[in-house]
Each structure stands twice: as C-alpha cells, then as structure tokens.
C-alpha positions in Angstrom: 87.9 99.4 98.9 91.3 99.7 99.2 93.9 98.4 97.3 96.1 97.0 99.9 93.7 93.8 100.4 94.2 90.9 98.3 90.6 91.2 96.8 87.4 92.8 96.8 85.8 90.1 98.5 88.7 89.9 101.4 88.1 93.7 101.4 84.4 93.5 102.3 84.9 90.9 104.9 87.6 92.6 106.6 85.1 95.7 106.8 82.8 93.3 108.0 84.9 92.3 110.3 85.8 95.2 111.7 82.7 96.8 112.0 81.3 93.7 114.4 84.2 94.3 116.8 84.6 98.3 116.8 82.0 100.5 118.3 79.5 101.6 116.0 80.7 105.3 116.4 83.9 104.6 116.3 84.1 103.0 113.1 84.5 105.3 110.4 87.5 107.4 112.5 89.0 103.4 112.6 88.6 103.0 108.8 90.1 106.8 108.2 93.3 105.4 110.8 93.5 102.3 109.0 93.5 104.1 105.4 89.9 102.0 104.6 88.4 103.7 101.8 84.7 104.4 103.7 81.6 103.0 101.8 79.0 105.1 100.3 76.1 106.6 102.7 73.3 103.7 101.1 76.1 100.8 101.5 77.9 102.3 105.0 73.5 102.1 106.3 73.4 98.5 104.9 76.5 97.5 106.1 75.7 98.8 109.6 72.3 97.0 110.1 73.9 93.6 108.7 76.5 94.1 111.6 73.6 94.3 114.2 72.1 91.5 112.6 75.5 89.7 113.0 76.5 90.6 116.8 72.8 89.7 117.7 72.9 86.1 116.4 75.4 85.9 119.1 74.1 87.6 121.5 72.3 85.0 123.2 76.0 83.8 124.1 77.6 86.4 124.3 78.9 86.5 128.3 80.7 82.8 127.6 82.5 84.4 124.4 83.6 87.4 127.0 84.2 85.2 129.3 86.4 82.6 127.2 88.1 85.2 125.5 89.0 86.7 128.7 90.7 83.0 129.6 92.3 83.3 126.1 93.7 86.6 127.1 95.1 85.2 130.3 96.8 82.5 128.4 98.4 84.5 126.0 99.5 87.1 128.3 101.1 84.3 130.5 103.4 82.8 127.7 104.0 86.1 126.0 105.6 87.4 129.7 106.4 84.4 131.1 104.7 85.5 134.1 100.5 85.3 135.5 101.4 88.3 137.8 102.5 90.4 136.1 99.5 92.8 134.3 101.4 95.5 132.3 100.1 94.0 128.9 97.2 92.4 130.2 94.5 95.2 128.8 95.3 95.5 125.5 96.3 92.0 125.1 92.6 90.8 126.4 91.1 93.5 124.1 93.0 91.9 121.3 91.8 88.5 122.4 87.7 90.1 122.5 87.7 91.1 118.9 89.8 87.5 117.4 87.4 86.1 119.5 84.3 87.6 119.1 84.7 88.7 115.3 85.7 84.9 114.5 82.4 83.4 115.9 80.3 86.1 114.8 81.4 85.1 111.4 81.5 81.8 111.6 77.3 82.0 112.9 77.0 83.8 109.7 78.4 81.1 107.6 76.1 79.0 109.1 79.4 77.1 110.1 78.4 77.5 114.0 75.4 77.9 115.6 73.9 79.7 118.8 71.7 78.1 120.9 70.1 80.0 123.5 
C-alpha cells in the first residue's frame, strides 16, 4: 500500500473503493496515475472477484442509483454555477457524482449497513 493513506486498513478500502467505481481494465493504469502501490497477482485476482461480488449486490438497483446520482449531479452542478442551463461542467461533475454515489452504497450493502431489495 502506499504510505500516503492514514492506515493499512483505509488503504485497502480506498482500493476497494476505487476498484467498484473504475472500469475493471482501467484500474491498474488508475492506481499507477494515482501512485497506488498495485497488489500482488493472487491478491489483485481476489480483490477483483470481491469487487464483482460487491457491484452485483447492487445490481438489482442499480438504474435508481444512476438515476439518483444523476439528480445529485444536477443539483450540484446548479449551486456550483449558479445556473441549470448552463452544461460546461455538467459531465464530469455527474461522473463525480456516479462514483460518490455508487461506491458509497456499494459499501454500505457490504457492511451490511444497507440492503438491496430486488
């Protein structure tokens, strides 16, 4: 892991994290940008199929969590500009709000904190 983080364990669940919201083969050319020292082969295979487990718990749901994240998006793009026309920010700000979003209740259904009915 990499030093920067607070602790091993924040570590982990920031990798966690970010491997539920970036594409699956995108994710170790994010954790080379980011500086994120890469797991080894046997824990980068584990870590991968507890992602899918992850993002499928969800998945049931997952449209409304698009869909909500989306309003988020708007909302936050709306105070930050002081404008609902204007759309200059409005992509990366609702990909921003996809991965809080998404990444937050995909963790909290693996707490067992929240859970996914179908």
């Amino acid at each position: 892991m990499d030093a920067e983080f607070p602790s091993a364990a924040y570590a982990m669940a920031f990798r966690g994290m970010l491997r539920d919201v970036v594409a699956c083969h995108e994710f170790a050319t994010v954790c080379q940008h980011l500086d994120i020292v890469p797991p080894s082969e046997d824990v980068d295979a584990y870590e991968h199929w507890d992602s899918h487990a992850r993002v499928d718990a969800v998945r049931p749901v997952l449209s409304e969590i698009m869909a909500t994240s989306d309003l988020a998006a708007d909302v936050v793009h709306a105070i930050s500009t002081g404008s609902r026309t204007d759309e200059g920010q409005l992509p990366d700000i609702t990909a921003l709000a996809r991965a809080c979003v998404t990444g937050t209740i995909i963790r909290l259904v693996a707490q067992g904190t929240l859970q996914v009915t179908p």
